[in-house]
C-alpha positions as CSV (number, residue, x, y, z in Angstrom):
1,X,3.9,-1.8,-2.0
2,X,5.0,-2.6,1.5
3,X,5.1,1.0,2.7
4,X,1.7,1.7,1.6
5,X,0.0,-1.7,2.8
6,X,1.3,-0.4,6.0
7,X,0.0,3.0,5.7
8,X,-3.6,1.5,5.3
9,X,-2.9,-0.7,8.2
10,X,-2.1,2.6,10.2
11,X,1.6,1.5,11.5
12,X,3.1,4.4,9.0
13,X,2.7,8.0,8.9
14,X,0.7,8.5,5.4
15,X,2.9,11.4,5.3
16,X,5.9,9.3,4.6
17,X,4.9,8.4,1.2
18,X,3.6,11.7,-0.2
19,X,6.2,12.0,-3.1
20,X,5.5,8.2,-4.4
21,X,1.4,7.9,-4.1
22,X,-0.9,10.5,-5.6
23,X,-2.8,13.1,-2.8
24,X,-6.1,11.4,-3.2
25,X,-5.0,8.0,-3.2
26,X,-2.7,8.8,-0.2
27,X,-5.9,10.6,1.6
28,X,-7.7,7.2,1.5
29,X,-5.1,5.3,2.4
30,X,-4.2,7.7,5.4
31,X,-8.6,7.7,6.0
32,X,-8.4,3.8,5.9
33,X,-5.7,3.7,8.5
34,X,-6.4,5.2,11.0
35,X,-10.3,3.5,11.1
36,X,-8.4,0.3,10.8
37,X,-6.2,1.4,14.1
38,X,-8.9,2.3,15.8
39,X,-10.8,-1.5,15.1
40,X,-10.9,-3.3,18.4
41,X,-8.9,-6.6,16.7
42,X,-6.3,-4.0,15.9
43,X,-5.9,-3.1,19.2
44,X,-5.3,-6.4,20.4
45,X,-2.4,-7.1,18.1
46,X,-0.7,-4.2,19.1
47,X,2.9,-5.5,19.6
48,X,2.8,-8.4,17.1
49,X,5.4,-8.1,14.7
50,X,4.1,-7.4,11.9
51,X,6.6,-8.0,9.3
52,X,5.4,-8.6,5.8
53,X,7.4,-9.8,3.1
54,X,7.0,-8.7,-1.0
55,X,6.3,-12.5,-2.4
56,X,5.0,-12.1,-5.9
57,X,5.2,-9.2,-8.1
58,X,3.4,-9.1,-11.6
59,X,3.9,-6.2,-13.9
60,X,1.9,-5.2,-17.1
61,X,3.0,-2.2,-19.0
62,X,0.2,-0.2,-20.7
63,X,2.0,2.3,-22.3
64,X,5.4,4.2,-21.5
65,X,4.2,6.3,-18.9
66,X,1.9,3.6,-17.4
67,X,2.4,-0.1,-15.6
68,X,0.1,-2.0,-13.2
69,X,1.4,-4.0,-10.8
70,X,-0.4,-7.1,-8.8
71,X,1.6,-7.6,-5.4
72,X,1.6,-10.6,-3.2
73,X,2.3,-9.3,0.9
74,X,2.9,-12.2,3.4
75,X,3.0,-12.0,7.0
76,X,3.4,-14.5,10.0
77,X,-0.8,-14.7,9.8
78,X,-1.9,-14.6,6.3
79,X,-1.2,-13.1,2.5
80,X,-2.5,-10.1,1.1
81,X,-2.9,-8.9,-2.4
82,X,-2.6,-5.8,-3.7
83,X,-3.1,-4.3,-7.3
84,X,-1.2,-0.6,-7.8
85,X,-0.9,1.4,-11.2
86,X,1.8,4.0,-11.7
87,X,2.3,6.5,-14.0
88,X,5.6,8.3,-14.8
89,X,5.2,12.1,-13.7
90,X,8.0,14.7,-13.9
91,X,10.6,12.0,-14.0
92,X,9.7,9.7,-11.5
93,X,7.0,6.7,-10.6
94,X,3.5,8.2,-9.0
95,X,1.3,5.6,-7.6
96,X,-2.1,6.6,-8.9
97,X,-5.2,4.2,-7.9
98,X,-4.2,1.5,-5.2
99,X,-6.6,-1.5,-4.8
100,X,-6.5,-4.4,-2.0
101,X,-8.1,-8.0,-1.8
């Protein structure tokens, strides 16, 4: 959850995640990135650590190749939620939609 908050904040390569996050989820967050890099306010925090910490994690299993996930991220500034579902593909967890509040 960490990795791909900070792949739609643009401080990681979206490329780094293309085994865990499904190709259209991981274009969006890749697309989202780099508009939020180039946002002026971005800009100015450049240098700020931005460490985020995994707070809360809730977990709701839908079926046995599915679970969703609600994710609480906090940094030195605020919190950030995030809601992710998975789905088991070819023996391994795929994130498949990826939603932030």
């Amino acid at each position: 959850a960490r990795a791909i908050y900070e792949v739609a904040q643009g401080e990681r390569p979206a490329n780094q995640l293309r085994h865990h996050v499904a190709r259209e989820q991981l274009t969006a967050l890749a697309i989202r990135g780099r508009a939020y890099a180039r946002h002026p306010a971005a800009r100015q925090a450049h240098g700020i650590t931005r460490l985020r910490q995994v707070t809360g994690v809730q977990c709701c299993v839908v079926n046995d190749d599915t679970v969703e996930a609600s994710v609480v991220l906090v940094g030195s500034i605020r919190a950030h939620a995030m809601a992710l579902r998975l789905e088991a593909k070819a023996g391994s967890w795929l994130v498949t939609a990826v939603e932030f509040k």
